[in-house]
N, CA, C and O atoms as a Tripos MOL2 file, in Angstrom:
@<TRIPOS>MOLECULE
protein
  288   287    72     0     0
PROTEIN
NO_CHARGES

@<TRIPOS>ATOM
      1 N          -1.3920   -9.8030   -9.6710 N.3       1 UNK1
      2 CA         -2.5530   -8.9570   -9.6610 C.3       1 UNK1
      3 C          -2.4640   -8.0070   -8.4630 C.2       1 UNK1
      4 O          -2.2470   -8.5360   -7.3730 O.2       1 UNK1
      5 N          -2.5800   -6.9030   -8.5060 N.am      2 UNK2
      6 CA         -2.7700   -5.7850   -7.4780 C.3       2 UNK2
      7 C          -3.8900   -6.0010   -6.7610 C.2       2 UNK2
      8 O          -4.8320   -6.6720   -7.1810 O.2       2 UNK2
      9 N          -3.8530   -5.4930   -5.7380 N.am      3 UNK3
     10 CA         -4.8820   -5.3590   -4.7280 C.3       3 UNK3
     11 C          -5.3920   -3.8120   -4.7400 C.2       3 UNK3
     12 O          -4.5830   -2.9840   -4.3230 O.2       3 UNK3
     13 N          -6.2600   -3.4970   -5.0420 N.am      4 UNK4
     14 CA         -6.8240   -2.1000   -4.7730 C.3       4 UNK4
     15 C          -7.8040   -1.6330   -3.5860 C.2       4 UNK4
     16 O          -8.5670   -2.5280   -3.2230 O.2       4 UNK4
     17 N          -7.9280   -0.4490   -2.9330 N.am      5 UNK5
     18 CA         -8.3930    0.0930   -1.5990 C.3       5 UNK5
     19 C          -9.5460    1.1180   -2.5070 C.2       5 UNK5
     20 O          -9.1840    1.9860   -3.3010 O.2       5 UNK5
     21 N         -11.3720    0.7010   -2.0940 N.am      6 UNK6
     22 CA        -12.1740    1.8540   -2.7700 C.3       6 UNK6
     23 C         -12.9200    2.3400   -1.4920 C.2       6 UNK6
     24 O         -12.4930    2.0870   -0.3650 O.2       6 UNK6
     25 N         -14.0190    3.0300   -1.7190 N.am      7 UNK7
     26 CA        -14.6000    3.4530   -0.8810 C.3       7 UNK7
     27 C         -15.5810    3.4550   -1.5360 C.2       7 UNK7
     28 O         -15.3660    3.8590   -2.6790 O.2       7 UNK7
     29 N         -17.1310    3.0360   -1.2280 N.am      8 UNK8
     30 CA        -18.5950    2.9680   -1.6890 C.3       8 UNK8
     31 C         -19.1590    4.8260   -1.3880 C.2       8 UNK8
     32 O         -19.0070    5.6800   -0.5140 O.2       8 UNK8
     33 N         -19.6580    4.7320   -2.3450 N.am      9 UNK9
     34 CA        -19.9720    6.7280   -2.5520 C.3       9 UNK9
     35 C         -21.7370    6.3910   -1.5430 C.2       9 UNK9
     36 O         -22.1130    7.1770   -0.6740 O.2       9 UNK9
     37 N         -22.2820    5.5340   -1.8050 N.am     10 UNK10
     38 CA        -23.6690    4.8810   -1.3390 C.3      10 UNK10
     39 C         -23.5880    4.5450   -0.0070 C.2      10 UNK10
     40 O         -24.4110    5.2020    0.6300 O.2      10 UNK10
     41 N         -22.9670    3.8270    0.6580 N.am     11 UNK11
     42 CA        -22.7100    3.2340    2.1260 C.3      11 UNK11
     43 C         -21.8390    3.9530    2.7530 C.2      11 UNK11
     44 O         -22.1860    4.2740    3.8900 O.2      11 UNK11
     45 N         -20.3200    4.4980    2.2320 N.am     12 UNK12
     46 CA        -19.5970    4.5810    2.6250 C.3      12 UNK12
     47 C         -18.5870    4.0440    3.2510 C.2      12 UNK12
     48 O         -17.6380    4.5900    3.8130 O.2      12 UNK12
     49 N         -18.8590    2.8860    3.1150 N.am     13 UNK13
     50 CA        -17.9130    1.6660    3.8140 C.3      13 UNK13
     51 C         -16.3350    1.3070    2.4930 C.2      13 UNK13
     52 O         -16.2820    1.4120    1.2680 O.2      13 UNK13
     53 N         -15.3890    0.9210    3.4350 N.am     14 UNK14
     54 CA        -14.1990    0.5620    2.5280 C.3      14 UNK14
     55 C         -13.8520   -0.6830    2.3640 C.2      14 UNK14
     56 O         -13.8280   -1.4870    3.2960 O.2      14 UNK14
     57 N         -13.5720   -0.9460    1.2550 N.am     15 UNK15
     58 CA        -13.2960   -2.3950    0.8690 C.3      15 UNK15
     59 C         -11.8380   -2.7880   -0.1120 C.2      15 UNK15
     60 O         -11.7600   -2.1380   -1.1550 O.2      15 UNK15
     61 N         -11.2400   -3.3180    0.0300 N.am     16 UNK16
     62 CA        -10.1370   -3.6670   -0.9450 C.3      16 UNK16
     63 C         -10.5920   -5.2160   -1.4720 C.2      16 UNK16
     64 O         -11.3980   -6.0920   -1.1570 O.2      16 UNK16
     65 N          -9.4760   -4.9520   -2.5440 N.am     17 UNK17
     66 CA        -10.0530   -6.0940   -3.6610 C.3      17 UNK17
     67 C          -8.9080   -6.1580   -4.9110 C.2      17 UNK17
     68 O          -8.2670   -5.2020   -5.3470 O.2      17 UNK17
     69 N          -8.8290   -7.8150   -5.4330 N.am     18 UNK18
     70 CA         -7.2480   -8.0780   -5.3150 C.3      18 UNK18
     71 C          -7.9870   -8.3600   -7.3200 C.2      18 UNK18
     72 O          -8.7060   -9.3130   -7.6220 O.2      18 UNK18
     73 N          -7.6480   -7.5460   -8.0580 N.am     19 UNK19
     74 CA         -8.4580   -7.2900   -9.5720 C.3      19 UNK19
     75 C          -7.3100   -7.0940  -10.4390 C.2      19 UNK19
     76 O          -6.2330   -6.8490   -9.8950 O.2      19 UNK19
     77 N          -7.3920   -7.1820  -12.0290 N.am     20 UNK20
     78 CA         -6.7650   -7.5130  -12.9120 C.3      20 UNK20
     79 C          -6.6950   -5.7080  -12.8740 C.2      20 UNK20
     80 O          -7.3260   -4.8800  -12.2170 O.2      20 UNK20
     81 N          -5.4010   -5.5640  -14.1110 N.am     21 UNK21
     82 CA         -5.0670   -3.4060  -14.2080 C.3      21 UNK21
     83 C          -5.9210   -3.3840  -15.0120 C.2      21 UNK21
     84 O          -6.1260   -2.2320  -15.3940 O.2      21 UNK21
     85 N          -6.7650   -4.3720  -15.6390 N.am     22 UNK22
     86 CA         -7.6190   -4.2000  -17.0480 C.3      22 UNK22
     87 C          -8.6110   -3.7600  -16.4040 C.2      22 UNK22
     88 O          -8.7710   -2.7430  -17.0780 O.2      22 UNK22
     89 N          -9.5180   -3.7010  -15.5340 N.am     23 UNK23
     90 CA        -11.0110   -3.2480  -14.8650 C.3      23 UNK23
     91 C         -11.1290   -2.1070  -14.9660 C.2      23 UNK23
     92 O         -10.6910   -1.1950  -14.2650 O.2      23 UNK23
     93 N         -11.8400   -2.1050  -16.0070 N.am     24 UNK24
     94 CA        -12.0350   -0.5890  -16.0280 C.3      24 UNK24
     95 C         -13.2420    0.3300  -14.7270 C.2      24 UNK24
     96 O         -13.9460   -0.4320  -14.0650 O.2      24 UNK24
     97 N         -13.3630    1.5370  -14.5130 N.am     25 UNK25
     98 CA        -14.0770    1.9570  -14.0520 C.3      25 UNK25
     99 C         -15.7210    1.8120  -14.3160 C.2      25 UNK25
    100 O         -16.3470    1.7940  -15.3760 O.2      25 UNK25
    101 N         -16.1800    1.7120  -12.8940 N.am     26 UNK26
    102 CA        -17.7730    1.2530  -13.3020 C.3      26 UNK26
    103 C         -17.9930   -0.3070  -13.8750 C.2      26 UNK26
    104 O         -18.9620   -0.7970  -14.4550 O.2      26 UNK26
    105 N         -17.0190   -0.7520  -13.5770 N.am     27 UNK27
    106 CA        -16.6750   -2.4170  -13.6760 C.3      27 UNK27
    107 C         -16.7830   -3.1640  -11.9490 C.2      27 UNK27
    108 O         -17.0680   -4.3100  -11.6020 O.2      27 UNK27
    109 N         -16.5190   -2.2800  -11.3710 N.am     28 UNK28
    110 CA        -16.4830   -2.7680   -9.6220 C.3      28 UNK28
    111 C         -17.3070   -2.3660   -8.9130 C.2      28 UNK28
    112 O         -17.6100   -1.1830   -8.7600 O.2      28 UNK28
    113 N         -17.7580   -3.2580   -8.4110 N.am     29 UNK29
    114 CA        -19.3400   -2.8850   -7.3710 C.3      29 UNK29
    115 C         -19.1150   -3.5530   -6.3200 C.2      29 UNK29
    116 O         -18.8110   -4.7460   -6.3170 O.2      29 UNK29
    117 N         -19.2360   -2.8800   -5.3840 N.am     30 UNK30
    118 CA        -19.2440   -2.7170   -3.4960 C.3      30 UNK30
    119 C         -20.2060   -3.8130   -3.1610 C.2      30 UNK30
    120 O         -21.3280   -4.0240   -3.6210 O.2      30 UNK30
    121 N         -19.4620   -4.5190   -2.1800 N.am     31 UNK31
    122 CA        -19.8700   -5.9420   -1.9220 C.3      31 UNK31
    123 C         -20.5590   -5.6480   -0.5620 C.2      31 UNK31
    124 O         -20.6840   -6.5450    0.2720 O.2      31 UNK31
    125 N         -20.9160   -4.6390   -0.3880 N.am     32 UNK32
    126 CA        -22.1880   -4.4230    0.9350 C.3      32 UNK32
    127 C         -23.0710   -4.2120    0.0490 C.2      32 UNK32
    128 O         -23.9380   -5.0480   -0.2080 O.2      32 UNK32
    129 N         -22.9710   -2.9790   -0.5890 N.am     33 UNK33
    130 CA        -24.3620   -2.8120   -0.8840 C.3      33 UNK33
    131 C         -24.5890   -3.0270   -2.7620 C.2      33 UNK33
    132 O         -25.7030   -2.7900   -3.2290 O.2      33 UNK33
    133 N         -23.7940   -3.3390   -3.4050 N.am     34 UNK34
    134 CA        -24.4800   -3.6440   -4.5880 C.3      34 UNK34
    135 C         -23.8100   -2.3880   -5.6290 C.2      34 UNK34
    136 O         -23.2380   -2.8600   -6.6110 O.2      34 UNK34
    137 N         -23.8080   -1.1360   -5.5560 N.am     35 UNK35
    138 CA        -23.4440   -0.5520   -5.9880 C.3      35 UNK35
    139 C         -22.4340   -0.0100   -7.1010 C.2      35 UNK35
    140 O         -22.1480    0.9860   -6.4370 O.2      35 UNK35
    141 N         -21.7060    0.1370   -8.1880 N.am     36 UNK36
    142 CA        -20.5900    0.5250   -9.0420 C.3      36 UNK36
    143 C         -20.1400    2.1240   -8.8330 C.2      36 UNK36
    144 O         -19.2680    2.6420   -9.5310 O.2      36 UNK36
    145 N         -20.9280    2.9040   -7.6710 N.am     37 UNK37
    146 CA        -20.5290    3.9370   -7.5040 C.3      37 UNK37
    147 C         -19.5880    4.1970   -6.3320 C.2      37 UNK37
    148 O         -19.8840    4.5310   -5.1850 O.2      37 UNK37
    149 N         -18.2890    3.9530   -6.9150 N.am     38 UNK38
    150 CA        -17.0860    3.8480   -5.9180 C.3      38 UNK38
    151 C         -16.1380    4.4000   -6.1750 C.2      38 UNK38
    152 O         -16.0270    4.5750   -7.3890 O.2      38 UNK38
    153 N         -15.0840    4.9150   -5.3980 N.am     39 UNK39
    154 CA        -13.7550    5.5360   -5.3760 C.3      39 UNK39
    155 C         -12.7230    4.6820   -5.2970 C.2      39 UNK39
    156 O         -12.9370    3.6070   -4.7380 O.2      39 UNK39
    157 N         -11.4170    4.9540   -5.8180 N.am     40 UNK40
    158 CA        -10.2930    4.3340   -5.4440 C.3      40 UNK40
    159 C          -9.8630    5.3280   -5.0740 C.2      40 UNK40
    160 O          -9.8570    6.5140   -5.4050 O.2      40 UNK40
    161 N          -9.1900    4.2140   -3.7310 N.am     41 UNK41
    162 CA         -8.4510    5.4440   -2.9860 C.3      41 UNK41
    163 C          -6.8190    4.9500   -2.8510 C.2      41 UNK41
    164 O          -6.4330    3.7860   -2.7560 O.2      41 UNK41
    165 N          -6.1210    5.9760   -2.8700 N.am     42 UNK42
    166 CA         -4.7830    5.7540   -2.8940 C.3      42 UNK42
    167 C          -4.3960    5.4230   -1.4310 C.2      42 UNK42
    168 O          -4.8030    6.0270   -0.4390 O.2      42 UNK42
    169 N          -3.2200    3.9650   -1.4600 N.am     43 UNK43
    170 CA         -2.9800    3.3650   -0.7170 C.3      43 UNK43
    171 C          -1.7340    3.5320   -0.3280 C.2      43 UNK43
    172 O          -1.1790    4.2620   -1.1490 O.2      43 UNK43
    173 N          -0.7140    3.0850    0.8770 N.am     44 UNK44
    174 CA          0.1100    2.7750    1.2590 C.3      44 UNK44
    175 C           0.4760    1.0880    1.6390 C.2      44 UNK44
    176 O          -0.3210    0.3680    2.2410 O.2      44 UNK44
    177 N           1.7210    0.6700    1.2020 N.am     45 UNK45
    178 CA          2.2500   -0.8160    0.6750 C.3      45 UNK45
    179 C           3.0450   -0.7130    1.7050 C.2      45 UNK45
    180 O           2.9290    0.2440    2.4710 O.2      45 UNK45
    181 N           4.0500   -1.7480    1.9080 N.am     46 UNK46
    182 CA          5.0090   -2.4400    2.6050 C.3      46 UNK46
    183 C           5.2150   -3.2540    1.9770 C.2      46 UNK46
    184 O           4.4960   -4.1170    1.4740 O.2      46 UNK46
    185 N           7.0530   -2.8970    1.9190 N.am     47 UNK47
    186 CA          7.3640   -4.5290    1.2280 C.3      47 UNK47
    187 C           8.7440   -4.7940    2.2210 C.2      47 UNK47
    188 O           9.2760   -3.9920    2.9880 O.2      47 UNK47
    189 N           9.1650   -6.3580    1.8930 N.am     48 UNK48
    190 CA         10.4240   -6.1870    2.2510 C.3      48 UNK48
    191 C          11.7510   -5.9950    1.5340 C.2      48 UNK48
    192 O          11.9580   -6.4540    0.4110 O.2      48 UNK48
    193 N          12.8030   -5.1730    2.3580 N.am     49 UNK49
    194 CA         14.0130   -4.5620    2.0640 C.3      49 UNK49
    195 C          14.9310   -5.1900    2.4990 C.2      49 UNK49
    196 O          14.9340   -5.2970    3.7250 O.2      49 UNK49
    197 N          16.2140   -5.9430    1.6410 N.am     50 UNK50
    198 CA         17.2690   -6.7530    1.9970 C.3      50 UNK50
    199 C          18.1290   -5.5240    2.5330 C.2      50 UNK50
    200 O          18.1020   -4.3440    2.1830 O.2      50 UNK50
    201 N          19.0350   -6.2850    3.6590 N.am     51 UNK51
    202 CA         20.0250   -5.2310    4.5110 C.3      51 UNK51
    203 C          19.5870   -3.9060    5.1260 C.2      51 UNK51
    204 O          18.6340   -3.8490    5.9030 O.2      51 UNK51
    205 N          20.2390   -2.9350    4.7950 N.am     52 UNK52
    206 CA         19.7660   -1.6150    5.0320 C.3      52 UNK52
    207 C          19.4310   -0.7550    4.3690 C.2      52 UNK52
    208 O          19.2660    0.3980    4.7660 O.2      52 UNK52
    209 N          19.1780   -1.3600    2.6310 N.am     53 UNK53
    210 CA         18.8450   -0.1350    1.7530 C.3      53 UNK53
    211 C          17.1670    0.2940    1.9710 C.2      53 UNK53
    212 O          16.0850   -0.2490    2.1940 O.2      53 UNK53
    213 N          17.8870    1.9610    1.6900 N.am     54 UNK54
    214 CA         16.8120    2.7750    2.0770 C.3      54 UNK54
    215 C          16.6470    3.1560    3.2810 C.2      54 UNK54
    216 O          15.8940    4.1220    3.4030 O.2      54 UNK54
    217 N          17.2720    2.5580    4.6030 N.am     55 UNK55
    218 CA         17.4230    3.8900    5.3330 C.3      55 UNK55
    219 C          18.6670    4.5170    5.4770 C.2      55 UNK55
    220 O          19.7130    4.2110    4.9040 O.2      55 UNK55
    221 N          18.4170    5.7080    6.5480 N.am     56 UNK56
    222 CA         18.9680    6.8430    6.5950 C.3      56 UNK56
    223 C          20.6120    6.2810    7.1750 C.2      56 UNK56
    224 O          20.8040    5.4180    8.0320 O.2      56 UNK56
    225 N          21.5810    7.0030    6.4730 N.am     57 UNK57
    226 CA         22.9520    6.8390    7.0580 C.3      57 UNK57
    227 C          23.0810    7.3640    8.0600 C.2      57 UNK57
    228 O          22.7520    8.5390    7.8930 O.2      57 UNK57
    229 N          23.4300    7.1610    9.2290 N.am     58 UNK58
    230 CA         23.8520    8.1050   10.1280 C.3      58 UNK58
    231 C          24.8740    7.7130   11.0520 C.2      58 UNK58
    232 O          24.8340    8.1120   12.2160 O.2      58 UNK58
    233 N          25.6170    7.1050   10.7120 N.am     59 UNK59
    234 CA         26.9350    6.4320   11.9850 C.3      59 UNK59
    235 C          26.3390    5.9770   13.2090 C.2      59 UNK59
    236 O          26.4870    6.6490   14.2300 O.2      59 UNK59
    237 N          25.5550    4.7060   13.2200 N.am     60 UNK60
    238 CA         25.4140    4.0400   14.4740 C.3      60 UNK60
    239 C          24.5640    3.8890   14.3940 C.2      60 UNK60
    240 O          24.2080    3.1970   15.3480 O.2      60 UNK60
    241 N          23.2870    4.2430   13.3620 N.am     61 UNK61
    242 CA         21.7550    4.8530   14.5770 C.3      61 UNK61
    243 C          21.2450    3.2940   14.8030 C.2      61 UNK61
    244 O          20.5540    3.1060   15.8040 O.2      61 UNK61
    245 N          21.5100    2.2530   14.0160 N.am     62 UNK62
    246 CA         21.1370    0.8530   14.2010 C.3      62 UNK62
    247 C          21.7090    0.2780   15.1010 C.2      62 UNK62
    248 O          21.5580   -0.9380   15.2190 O.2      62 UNK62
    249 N          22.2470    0.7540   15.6830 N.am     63 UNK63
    250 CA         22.9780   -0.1260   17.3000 C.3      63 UNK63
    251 C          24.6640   -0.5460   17.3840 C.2      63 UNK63
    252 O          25.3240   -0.9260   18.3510 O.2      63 UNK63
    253 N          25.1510   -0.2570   15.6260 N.am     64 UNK64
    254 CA         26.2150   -0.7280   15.8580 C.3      64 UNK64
    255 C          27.4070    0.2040   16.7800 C.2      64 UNK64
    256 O          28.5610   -0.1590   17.0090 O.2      64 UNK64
    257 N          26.9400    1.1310   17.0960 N.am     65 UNK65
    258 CA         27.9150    2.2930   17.4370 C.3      65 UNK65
    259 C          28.6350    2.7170   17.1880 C.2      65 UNK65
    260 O          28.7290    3.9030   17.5030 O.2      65 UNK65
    261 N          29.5700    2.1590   16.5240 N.am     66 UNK66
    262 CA         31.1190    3.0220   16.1140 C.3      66 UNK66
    263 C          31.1100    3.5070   14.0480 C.2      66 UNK66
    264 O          31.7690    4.3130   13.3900 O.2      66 UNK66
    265 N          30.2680    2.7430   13.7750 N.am     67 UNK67
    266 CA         30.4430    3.3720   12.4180 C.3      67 UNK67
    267 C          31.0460    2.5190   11.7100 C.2      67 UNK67
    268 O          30.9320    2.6310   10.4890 O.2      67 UNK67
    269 N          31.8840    1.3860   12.2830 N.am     68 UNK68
    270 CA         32.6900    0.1000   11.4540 C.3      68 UNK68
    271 C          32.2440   -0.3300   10.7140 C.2      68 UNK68
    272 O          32.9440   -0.8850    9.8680 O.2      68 UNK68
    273 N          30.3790   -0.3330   10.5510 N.am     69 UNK69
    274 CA         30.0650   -1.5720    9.7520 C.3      69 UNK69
    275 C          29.7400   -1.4950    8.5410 C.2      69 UNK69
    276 O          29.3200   -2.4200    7.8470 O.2      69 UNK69
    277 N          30.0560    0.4880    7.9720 N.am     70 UNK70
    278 CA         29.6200    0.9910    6.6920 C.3      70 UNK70
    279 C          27.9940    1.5350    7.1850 C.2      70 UNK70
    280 O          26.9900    1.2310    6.5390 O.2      70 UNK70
    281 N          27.9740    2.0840    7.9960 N.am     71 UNK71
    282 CA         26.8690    2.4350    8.3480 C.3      71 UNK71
    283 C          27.2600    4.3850    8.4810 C.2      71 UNK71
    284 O          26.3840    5.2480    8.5450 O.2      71 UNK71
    285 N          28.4770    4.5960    8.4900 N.am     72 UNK72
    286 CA         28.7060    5.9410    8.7330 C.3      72 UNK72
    287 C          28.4230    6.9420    7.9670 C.2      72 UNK72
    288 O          28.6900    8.0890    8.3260 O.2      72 UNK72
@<TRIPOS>BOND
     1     1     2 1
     2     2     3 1
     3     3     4 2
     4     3     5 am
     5     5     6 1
     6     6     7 1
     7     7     8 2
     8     7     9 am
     9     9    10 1
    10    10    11 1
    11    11    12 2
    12    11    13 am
    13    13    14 1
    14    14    15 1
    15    15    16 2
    16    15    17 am
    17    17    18 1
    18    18    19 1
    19    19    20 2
    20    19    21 am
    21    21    22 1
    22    22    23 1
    23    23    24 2
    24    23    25 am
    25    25    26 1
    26    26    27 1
    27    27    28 2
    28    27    29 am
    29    29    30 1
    30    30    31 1
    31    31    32 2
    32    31    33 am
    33    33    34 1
    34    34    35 1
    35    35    36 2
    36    35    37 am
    37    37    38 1
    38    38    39 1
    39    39    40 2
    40    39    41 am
    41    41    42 1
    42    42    43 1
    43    43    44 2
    44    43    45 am
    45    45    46 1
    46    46    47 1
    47    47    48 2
    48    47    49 am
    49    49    50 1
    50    50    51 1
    51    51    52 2
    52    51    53 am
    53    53    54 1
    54    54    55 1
    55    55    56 2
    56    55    57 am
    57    57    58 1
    58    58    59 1
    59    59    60 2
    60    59    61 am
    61    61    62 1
    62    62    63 1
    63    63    64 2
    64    63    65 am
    65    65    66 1
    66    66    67 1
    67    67    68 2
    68    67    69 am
    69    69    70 1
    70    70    71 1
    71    71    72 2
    72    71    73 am
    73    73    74 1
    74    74    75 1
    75    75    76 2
    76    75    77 am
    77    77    78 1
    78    78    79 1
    79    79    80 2
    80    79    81 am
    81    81    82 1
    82    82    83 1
    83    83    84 2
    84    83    85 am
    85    85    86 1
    86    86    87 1
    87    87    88 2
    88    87    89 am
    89    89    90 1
    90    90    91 1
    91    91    92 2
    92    91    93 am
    93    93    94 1
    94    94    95 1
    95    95    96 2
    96    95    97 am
    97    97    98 1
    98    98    99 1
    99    99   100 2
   100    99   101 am
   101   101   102 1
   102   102   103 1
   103   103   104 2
   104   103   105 am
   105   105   106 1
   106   106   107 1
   107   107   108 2
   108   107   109 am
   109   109   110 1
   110   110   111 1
   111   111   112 2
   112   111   113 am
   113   113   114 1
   114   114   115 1
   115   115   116 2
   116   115   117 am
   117   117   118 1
   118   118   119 1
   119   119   120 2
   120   119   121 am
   121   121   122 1
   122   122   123 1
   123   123   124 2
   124   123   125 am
   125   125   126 1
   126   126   127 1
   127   127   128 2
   128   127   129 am
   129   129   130 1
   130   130   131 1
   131   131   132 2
   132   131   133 am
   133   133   134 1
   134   134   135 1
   135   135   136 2
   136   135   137 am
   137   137   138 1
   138   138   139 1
   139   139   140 2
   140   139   141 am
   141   141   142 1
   142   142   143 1
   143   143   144 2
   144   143   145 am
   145   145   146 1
   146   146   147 1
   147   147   148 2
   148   147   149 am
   149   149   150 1
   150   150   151 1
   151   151   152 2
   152   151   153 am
   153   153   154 1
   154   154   155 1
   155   155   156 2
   156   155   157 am
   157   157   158 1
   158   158   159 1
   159   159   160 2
   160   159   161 am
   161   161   162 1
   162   162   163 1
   163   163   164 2
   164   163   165 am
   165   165   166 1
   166   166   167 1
   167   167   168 2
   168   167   169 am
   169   169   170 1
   170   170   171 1
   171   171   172 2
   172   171   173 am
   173   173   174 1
   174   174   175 1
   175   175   176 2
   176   175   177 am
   177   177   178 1
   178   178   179 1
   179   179   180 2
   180   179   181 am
   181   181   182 1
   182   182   183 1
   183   183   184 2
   184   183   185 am
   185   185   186 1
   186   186   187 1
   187   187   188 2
   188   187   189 am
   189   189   190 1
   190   190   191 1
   191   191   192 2
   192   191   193 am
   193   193   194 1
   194   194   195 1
   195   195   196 2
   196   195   197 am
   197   197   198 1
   198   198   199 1
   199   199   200 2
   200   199   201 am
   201   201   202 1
   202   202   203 1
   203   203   204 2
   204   203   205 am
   205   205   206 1
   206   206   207 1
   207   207   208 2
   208   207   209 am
   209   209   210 1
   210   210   211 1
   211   211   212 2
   212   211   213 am
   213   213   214 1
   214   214   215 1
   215   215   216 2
   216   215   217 am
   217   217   218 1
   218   218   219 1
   219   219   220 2
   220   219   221 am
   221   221   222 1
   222   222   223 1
   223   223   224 2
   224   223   225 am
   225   225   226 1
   226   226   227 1
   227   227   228 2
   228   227   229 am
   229   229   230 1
   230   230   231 1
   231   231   232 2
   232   231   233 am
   233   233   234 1
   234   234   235 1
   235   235   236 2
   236   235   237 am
   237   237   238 1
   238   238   239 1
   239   239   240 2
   240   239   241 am
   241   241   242 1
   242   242   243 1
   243   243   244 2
   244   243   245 am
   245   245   246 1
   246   246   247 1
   247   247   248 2
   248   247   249 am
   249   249   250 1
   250   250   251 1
   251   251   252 2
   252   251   253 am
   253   253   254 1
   254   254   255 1
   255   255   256 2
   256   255   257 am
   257   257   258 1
   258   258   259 1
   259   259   260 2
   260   259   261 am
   261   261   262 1
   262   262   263 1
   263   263   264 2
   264   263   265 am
   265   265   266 1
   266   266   267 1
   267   267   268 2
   268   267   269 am
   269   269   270 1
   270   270   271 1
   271   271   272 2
   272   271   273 am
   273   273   274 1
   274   274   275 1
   275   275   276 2
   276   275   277 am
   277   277   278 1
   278   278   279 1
   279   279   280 2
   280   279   281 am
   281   281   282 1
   282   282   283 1
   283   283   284 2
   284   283   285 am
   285   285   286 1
   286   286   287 1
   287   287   288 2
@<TRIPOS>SUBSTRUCTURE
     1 UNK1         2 RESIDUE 1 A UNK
     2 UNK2         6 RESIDUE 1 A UNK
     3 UNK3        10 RESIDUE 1 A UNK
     4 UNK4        14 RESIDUE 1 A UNK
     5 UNK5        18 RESIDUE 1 A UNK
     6 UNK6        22 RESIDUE 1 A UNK
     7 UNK7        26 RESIDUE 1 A UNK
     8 UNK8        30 RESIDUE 1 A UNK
     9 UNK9        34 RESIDUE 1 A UNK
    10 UNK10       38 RESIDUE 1 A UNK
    11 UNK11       42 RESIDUE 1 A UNK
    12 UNK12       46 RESIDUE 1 A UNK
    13 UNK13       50 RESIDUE 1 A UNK
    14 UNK14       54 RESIDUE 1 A UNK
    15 UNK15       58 RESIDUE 1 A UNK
    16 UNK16       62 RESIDUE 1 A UNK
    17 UNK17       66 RESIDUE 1 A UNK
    18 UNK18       70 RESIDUE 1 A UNK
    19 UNK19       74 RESIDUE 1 A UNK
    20 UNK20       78 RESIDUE 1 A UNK
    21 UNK21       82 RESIDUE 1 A UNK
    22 UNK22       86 RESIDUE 1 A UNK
    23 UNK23       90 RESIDUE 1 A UNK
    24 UNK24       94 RESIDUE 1 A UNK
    25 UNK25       98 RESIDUE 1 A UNK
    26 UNK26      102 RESIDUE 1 A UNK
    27 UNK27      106 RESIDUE 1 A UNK
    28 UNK28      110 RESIDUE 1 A UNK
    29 UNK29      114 RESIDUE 1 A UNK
    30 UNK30      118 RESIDUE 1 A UNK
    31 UNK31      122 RESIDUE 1 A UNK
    32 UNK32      126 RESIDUE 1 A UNK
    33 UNK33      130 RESIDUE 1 A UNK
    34 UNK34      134 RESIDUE 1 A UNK
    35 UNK35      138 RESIDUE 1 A UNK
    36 UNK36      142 RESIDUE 1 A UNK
    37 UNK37      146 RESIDUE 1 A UNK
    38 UNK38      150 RESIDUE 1 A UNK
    39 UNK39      154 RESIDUE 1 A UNK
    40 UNK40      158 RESIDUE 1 A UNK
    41 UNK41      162 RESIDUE 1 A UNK
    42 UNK42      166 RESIDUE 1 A UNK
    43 UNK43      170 RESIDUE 1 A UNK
    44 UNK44      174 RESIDUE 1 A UNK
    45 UNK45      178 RESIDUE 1 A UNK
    46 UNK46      182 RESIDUE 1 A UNK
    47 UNK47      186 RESIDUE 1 A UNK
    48 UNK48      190 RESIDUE 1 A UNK
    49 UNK49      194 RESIDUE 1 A UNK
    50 UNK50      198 RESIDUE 1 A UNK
    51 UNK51      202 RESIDUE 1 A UNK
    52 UNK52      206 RESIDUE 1 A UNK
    53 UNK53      210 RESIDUE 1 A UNK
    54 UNK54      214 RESIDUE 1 A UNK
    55 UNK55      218 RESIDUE 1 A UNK
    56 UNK56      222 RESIDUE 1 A UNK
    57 UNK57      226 RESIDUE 1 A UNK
    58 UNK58      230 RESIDUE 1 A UNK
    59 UNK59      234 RESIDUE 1 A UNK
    60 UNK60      238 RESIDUE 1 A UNK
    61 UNK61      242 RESIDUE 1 A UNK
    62 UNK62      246 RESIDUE 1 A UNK
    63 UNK63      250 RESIDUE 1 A UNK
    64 UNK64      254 RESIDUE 1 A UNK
    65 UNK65      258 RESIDUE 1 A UNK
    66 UNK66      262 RESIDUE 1 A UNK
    67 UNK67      266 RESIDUE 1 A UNK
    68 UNK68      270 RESIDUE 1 A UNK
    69 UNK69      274 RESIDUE 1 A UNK
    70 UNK70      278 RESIDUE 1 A UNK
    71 UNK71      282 RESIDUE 1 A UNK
    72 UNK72      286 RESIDUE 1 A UNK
């Protein structure tokens, strides 16, 4: 199940909340004040990455220095 990030249109306060992809809109109401008049707001994740995929190649920049380790 995803976790989603809204914002209350009424309070203004932000809340995330861990909901099925089926919820439709006007299905979720803001746990300060009561409300179904809310935004989703687009989020930023972190996950983890085995080895080094996904960053940048650049010969060394991870400490190995010389470039030996397939890092070049």
């Amino acid at each position: 199940m995803p976790m989603y990030e809204y914002r209350c249109e009424r309070c203004t306060r932000s809340f995330t909340l861990l909901q099925s992809v089926r919820v439709q809109a006007g299905e979720t109401i803001c746990p300060h004040c009561g409300t179904n008049k809310i935004q989703r707001l687009f989020s930023t994740f972190s996950s983890k990455v085995e080895g080094n995929a996904g960053l940048p190649r650049t010969g060394g920049a991870h400490g190995c220095g010389s470039g030996g380790c397939g890092c070049a």
